[in-house]
C-alpha positions as CSV (number, residue, x, y, z in Angstrom):
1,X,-13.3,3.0,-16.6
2,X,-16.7,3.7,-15.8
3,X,-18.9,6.3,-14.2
4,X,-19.4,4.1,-11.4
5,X,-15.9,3.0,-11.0
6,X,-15.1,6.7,-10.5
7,X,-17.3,7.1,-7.2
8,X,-16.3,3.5,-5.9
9,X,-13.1,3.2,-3.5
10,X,-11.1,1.1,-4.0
11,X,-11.3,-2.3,-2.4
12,X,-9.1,-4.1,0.0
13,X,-6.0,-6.1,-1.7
14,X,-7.6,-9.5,-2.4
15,X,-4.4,-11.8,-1.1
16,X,-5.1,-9.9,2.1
17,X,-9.0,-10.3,2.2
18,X,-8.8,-13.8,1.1
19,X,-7.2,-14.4,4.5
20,X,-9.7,-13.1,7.0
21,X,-12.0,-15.2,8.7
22,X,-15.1,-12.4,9.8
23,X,-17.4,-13.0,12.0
24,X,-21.1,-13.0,10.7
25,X,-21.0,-9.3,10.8
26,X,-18.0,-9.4,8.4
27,X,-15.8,-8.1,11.2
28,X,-12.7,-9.3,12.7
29,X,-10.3,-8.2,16.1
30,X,-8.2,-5.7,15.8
31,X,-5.3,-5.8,19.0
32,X,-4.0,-2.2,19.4
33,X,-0.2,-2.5,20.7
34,X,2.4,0.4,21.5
35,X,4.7,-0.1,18.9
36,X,7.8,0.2,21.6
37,X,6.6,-0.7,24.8
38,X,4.4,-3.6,23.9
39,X,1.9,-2.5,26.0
40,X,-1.8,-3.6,24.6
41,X,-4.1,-0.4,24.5
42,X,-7.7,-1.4,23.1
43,X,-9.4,-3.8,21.1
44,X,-11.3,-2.8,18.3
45,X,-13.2,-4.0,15.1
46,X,-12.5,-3.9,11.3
47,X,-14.3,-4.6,8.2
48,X,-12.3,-4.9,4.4
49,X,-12.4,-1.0,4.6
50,X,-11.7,-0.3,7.8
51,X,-8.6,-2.2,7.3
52,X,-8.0,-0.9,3.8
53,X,-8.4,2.5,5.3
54,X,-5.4,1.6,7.9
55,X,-3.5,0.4,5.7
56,X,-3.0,2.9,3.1
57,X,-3.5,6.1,5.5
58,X,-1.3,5.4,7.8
59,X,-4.0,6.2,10.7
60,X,-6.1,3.3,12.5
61,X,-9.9,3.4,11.6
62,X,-12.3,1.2,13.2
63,X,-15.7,0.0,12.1
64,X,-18.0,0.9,15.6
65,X,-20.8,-1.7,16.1
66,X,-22.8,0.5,18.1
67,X,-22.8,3.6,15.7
68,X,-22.7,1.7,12.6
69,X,-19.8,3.6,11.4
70,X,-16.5,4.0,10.8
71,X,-14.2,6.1,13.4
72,X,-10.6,6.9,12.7
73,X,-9.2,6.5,16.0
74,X,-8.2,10.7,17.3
75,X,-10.5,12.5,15.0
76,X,-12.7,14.2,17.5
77,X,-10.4,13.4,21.0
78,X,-7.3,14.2,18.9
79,X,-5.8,11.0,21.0
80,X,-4.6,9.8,17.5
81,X,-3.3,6.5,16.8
82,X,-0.5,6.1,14.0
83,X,0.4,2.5,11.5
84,X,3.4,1.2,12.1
85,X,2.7,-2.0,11.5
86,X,-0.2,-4.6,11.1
87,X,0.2,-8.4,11.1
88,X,-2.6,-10.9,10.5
89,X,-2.7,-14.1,13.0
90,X,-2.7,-17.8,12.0
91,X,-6.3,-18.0,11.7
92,X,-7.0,-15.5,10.2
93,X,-9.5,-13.9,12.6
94,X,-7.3,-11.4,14.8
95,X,-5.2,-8.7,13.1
96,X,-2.3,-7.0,14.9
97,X,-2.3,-3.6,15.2
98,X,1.3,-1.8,16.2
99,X,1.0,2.1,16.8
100,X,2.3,5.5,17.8
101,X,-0.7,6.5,20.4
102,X,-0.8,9.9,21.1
103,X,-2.2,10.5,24.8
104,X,-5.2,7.8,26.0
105,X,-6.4,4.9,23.8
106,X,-9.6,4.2,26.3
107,X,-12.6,6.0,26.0
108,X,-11.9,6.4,29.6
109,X,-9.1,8.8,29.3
110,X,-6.5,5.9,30.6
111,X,-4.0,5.4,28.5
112,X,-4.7,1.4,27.8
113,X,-8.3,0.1,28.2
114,X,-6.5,-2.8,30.0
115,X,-6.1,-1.3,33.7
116,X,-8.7,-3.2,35.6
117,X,-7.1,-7.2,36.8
118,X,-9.0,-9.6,37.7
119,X,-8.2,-11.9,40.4
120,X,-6.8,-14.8,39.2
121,X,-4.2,-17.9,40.4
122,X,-1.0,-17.4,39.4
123,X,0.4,-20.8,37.5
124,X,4.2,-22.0,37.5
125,X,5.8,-23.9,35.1
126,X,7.0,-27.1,35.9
């Protein structure tokens, strides 16, 4: 071990970072579900650490594009968002992100950043 190796955190698993597809910001999706209702709360951003973060604390951290830092999701609202699961898609570009939220996810105080429809034509199977 070196000095250096000391001070450095340890890096994402490379099975798992071999999989992601980033964008050119080396970011990809992160879907935020309630792990028992199924109800989609927010959609956030991770880089290797971010995810590496969420992984091994057991508490969802985000990389935020307009502070150009990471956030662990309930650190300063205390609306706290607990791992209990993560699943990577297909692609490789969306990750999965099944929690225990503890009051709102949105910024806005709502509960799911999802509250606002759109109009839009219902379609019916065949």
């Amino acid at each position: 071990m070196t000095p250096d190796d000391a001070i450095r955190p340890p890096a994402l698993d490379p099975s798992i970072a071999s999989r992601l597809k980033r964008d050119d910001h080396g970011l990809v999706a992160a879907v935020v579900q309630q792990h028992d209702t199924g109800d989609v709360l927010m959609v956030g951003w991770m880089d290797d650490e971010a995810l590496r973060r969420t992984l091994a604390e057991g508490r969802v951290t985000f990389w935020s594009r307009s502070r150009q830092e990471y956030w662990r999701k309930g650190d300063t609202s205390g609306h706290a968002q607990f791992v209990k699961g993560v699943a990577i898609d297909c692609d490789g570009d969306a990750l999965l992100v099944r929690v225990d939220q503890v009051g709102a996810a949105c910024h806005t105080g709502e509960r799911t950043c999802f509250y606002t429809d759109l109009p839009a034509t219902e379609g019916n199977r065949p």
